[in-house]
C-alpha positions as CSV (number, residue, x, y, z in Angstrom):
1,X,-109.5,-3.7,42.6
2,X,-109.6,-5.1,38.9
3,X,-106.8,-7.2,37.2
4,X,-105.7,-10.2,35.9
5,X,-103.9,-12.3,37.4
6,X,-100.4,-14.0,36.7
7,X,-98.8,-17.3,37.7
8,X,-95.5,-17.2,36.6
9,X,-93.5,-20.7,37.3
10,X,-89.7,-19.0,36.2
11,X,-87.5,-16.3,36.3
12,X,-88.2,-15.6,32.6
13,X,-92.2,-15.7,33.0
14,X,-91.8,-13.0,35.9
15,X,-89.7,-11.3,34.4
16,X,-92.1,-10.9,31.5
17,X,-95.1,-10.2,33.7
18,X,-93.0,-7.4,35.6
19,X,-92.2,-6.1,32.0
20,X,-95.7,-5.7,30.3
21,X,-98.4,-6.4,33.1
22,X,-99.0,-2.6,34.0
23,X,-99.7,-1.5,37.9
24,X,-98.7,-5.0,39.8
25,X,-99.3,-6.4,42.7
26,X,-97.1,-9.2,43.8
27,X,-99.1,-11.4,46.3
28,X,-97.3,-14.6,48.0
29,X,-99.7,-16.9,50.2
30,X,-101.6,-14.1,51.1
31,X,-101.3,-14.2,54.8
32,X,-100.2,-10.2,54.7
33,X,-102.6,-8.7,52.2
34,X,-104.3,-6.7,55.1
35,X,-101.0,-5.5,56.1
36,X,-99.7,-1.9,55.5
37,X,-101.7,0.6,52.9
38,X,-104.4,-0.8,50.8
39,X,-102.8,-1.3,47.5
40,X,-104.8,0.5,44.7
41,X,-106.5,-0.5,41.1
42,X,-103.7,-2.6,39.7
43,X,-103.8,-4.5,36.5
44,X,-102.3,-7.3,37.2
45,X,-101.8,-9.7,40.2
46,X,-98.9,-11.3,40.5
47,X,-98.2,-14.9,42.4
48,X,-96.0,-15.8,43.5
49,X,-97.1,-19.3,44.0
50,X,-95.6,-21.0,41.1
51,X,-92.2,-20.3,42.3
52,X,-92.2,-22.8,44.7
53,X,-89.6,-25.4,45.6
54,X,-86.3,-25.8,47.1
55,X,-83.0,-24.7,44.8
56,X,-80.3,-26.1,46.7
57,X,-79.1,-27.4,49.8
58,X,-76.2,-28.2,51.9
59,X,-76.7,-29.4,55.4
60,X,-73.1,-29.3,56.0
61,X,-72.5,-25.8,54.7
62,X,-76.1,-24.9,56.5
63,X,-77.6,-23.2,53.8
64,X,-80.5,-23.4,51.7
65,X,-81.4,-21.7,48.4
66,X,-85.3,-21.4,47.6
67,X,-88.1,-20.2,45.6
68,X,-89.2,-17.1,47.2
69,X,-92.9,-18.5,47.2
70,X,-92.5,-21.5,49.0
71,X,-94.5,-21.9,52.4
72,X,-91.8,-21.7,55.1
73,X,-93.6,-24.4,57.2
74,X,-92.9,-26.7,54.2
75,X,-89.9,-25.6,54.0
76,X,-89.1,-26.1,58.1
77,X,-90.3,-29.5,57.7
78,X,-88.0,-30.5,55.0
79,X,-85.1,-29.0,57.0
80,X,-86.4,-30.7,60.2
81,X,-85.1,-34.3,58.5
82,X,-81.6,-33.1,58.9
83,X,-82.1,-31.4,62.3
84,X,-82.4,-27.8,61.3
85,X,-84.8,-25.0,60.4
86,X,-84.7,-21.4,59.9
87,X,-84.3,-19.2,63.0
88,X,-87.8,-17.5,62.8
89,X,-91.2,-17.9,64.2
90,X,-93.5,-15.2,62.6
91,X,-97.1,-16.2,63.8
92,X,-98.0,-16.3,60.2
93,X,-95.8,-19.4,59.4
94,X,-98.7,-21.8,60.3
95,X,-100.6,-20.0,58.3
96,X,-98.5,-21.0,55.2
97,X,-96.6,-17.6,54.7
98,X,-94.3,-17.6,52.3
99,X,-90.5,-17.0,52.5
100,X,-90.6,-14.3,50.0
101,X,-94.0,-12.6,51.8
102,X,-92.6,-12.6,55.1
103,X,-89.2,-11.4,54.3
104,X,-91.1,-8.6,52.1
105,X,-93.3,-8.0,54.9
106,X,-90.1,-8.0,57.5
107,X,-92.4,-10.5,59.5
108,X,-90.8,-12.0,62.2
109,X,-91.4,-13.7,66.0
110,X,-90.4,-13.4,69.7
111,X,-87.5,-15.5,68.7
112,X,-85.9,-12.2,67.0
113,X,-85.0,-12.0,71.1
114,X,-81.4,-14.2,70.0
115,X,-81.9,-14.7,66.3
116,X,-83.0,-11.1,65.2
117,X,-85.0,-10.5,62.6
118,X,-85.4,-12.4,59.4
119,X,-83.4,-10.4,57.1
120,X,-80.4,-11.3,59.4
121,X,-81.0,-14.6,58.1
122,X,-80.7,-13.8,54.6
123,X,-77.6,-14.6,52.9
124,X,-78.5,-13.2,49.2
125,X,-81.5,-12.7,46.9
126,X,-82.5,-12.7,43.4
127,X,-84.9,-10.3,42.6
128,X,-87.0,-9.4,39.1
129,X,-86.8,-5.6,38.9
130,X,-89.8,-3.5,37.1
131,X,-88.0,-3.5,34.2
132,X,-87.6,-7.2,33.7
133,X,-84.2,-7.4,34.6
134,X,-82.9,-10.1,36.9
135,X,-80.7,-9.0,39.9
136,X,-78.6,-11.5,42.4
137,X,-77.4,-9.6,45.7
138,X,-73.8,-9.4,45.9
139,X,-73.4,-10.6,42.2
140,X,-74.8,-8.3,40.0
141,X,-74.2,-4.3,39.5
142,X,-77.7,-2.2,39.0
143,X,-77.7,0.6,36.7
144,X,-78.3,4.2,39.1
145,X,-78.5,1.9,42.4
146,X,-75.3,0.0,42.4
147,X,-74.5,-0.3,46.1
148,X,-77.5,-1.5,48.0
149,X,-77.6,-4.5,50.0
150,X,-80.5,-6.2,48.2
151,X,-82.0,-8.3,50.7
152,X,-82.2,-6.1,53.6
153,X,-83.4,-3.4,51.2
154,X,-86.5,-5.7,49.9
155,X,-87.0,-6.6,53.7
156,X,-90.2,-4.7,54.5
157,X,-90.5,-3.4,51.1
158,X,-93.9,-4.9,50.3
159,X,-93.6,-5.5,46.9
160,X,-92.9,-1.7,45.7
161,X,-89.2,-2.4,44.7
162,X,-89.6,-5.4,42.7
163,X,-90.4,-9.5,42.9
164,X,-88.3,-11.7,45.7
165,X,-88.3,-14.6,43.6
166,X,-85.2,-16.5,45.1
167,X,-83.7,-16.5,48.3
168,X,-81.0,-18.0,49.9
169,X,-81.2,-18.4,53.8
170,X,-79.1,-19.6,56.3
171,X,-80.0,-22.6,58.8
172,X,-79.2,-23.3,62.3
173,X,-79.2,-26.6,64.3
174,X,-83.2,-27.4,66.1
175,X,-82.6,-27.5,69.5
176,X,-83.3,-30.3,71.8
177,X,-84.8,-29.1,74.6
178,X,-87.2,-26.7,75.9
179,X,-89.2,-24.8,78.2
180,X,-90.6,-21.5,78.7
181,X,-91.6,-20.3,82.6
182,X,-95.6,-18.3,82.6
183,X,-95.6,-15.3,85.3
184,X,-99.2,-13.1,85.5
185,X,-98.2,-10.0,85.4
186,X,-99.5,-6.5,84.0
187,X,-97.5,-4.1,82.3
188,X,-95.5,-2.5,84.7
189,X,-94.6,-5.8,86.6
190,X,-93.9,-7.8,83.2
191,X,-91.4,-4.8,82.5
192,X,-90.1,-4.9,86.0
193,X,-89.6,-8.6,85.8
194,X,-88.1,-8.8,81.9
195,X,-85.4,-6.6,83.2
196,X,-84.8,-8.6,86.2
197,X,-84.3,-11.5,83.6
198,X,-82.0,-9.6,81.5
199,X,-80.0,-9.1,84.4
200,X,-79.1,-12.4,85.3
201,X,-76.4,-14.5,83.8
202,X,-79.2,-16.3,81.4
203,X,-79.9,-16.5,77.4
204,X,-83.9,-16.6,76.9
205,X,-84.5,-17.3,72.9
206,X,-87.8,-15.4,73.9
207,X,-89.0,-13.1,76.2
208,X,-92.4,-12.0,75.9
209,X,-95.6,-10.2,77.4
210,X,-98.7,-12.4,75.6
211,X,-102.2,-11.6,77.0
212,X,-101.2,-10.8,80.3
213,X,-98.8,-13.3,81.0
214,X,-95.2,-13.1,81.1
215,X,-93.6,-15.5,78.9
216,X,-89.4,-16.9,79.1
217,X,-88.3,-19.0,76.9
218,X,-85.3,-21.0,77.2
219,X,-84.0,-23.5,74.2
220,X,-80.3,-26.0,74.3
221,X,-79.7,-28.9,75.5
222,X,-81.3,-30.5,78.6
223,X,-78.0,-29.8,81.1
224,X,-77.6,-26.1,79.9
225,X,-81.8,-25.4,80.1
226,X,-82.0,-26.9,83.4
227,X,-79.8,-24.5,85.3
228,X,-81.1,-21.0,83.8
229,X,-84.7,-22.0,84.9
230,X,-83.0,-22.4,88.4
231,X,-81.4,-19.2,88.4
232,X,-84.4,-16.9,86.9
233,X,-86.6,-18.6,89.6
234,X,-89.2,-15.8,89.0
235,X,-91.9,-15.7,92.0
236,X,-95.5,-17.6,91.0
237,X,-94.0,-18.9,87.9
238,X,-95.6,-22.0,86.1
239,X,-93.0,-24.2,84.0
240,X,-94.4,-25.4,80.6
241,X,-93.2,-27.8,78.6
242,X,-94.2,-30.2,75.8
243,X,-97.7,-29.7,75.0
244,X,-98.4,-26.5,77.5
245,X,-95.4,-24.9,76.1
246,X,-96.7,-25.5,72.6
247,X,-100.3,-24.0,73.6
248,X,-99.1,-21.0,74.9
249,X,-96.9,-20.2,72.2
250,X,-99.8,-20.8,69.8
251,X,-102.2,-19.0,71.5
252,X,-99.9,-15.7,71.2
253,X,-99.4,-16.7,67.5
254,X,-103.2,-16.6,67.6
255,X,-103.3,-13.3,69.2
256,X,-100.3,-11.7,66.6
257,X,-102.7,-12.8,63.6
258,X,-106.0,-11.3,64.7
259,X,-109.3,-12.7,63.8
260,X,-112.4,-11.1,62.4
261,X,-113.5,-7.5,64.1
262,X,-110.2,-6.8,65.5
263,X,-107.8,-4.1,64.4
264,X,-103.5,-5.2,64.5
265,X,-101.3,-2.8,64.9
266,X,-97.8,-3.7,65.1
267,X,-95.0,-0.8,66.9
268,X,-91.8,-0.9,66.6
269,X,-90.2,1.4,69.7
270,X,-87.1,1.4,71.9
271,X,-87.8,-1.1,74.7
272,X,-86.9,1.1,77.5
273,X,-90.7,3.1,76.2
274,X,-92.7,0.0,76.5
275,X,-94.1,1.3,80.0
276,X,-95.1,4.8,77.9
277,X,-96.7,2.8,75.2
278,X,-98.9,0.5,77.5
279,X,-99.8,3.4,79.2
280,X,-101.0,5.7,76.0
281,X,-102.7,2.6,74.5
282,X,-104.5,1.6,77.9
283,X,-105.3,5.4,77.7
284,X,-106.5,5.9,74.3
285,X,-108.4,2.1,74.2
286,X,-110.6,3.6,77.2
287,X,-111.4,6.8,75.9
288,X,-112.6,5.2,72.6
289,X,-114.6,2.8,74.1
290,X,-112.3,-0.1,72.6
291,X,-110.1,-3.0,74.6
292,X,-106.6,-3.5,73.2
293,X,-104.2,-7.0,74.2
294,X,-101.0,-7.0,74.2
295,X,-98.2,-9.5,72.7
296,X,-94.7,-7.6,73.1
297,X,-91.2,-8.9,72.5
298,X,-89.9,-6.7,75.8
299,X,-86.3,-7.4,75.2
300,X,-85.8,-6.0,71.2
301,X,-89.2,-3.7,71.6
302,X,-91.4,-4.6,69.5
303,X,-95.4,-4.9,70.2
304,X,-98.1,-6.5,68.7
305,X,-101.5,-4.6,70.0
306,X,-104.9,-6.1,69.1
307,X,-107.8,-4.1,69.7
308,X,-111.2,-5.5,70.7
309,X,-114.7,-4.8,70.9
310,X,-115.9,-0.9,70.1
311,X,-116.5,0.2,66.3
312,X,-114.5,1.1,63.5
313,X,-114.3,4.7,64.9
314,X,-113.3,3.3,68.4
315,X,-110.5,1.6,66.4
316,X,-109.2,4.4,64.2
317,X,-109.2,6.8,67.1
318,X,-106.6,4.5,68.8
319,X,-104.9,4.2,66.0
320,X,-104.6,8.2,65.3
321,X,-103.4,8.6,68.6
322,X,-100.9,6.0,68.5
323,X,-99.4,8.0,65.4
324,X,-99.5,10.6,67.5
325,X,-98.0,9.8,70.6
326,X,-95.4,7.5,69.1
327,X,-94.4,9.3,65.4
328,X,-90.7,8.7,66.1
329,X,-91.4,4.8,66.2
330,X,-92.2,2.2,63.1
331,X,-96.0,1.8,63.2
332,X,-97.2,-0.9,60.6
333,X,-101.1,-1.9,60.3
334,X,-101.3,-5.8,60.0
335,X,-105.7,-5.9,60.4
336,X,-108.2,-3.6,60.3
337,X,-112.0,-3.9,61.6
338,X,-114.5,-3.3,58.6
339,X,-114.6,0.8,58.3
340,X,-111.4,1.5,59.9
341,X,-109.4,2.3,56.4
342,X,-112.0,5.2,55.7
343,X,-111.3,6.7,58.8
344,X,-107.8,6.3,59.7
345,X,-103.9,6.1,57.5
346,X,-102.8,2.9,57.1
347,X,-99.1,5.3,58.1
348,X,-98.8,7.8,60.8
349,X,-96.4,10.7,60.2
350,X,-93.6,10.1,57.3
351,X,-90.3,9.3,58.7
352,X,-87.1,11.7,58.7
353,X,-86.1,9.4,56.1
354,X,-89.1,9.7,53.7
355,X,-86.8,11.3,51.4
356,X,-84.7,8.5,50.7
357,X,-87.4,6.1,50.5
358,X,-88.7,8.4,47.7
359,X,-85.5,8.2,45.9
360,X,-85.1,4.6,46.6
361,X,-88.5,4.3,44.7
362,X,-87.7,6.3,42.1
363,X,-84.6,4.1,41.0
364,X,-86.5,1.0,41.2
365,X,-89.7,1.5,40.1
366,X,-89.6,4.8,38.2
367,X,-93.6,4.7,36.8
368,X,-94.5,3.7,40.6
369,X,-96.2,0.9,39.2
370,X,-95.4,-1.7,41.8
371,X,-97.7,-2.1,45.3
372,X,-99.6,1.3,44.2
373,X,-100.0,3.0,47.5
374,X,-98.5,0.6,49.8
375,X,-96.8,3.3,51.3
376,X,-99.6,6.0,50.4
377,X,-99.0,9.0,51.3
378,X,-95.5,8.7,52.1
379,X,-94.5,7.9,48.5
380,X,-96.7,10.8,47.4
381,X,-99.2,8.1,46.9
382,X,-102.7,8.3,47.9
């Protein structure tokens, strides 16, 4: 992939870039390039990390306007001095994500259990359209596309619509206290026992499978913790908290990144088919020869599976079969081992909605010169 690249440090300089710089691909801190389809011979990369910084902010409103490339973990701690943060905890934030890459990305962490996902968050957007032009969510009318609700729009967009280049996000109050109970379990019995939580009169901020380990999380203050760990009382539990607690949720941030060799595939599925999906990928990891971990959010279904060990092909034939088994379900490819891309689509089976995507595309970006196949084939890409 050839191209320049761009650093532009306003509104206007984007702007310009989007203008006149030819195929682009916008690029925040680069903790997602591996994700989705690899993006094509561009002429020009744009960064986003010259549009950096904090715009405005209220603690007592609880808002906070910022440069769409700006690191979320900088911007966590400067909200940290007033007691607040932003409701998310995509693995990628230690990484130095940006807030404009992982809303593009629709990143997000097992903290979308009570928060949701990011984009529920967002309170507007500014964006730099292909054609130069400057849109505000909410305050500004776009020719052929008036309507749209900008921010959850650009959410999982990857850069084919146009540049995040402001955001403005809402905060919530840190929490003072917490602790998260550890159950070994295997997929059926982490299932079996999520449900059991669900069931009780309790509010985990998280609820995840990570490695083989059921993981509940709760999060308040010390007197209203202290009594839902009573009442879960799940059997062979281990409580964590302070350091233990911050290990184990690092170690399944660890996991949700991947490292060299591995393949991440990220599914998005009702959670009552979790059982089916551990199942078909148990299935398909031991035909090809592979191993494949799991990290799943069991109570808003979504699943993080890292394959291991096996080749390329190994990989891509889980992969393949996944598409297969699961077409109805949102199937996003965050890693690939080295040979997988020749052998398997980044995308499975294009969605019912495929159409609208296309005609989304078409009023944003009519010379599809944005994140050139991204979304290859779907976009008739590719």
């Amino acid at each position: 992939m050839s191209s320049n690249d761009s650093e532009p440090h306003d509104l206007d300089a984007a702007a310009e870039v989007m203008r006149t710089g030819g195929r682009i691909l916008i690029r925040g801190s680069g903790t997602g390039t591996d994700w989705a389809g690899r993006p094509s011979t561009v002429d020009t990369v744009l960064h986003t990390s010259g549009l950096t910084g904090v715009l405005a902010y209220n603690p007592a409103d609880m808002t906070v306007a910022v440069r769409a490339g700006t690191t979320l973990r900088d911007l966590q701690d400067q909200l940290a001095e007033h007691g607040q943060w932003i409701a998310t905890d995509a693995a990628r934030i230690e990484a130095g994500a940006s807030v404009g890459g992982l809303l593009a990305t629709a990143d997000s962490g097992p903290r979308q259990h009570v928060y949701g996902p990011l984009r529920d968050v967002v309170l507007g957007v500014t964006v730099v359209l292909a054609s130069g032009e400057i849109a505000h969510s909410g305050g500004h009318v776009i020719k052929n596309v008036a309507g749209y609700d900008l921010a959850k729009l650009f959410s999982g967009s990857f850069g084919t619509l146009g540049l995040l280049a402001e955001v403005v996000l809402r905060t919530h109050p840190r929490t003072a206290t917490s602790r998260t109970l550890a159950v070994p379990a295997d997929a059926a019995a982490a299932y079996r026992l999520a449900g059991e939580v669900r069931d009780k009169t309790v509010e985990p901020t998280a609820l995840s499978w990570s490695d083989g380990r059921l993981l509940v999380r709760f999060e308040g203050t010390e007197a209203g913790v202290v009594p839902q760990l009573d009442r879960v009382a799940l059997p062979g539990a281990e409580l964590l908290d302070g350091e233990t607690e911050k290990a184990a949720w690092a170690a399944d941030a660890a996991l949700v990144r991947g490292s060299a060799g591995e393949t991440v595939i990220r599914v998005g599925a009702l959670p009552s088919r979790f059982p089916d999906l551990a199942e078909l990928v148990d299935k398909l990891a031991a035909e090809h020869g592979a191993r494949a971990v799991f990290s799943s959010w069991l109570g808003v279904g979504v699943h993080t599976i890292v394959l291991r060990g096996g080749d390329a092909a190994a990989h891509a034939g889980v992969l393949i079969g996944l598409h297969n088994g699961f077409a109805e379900s949102a199937i996003t490819l965050h890693r690939r081992a080295d040979g997988v891309d020749g052998l398997a689509p980044a995308w499975g089976p294009p969605p019912p909605a495929v159409g609208l995507l296309r005609s989304v595309k078409q009023a944003f970006d009519p010379d599809g010169r944005l994140g050139p196949d991204r979304f290859a084939p779907w976009l008739g890409e590719g």
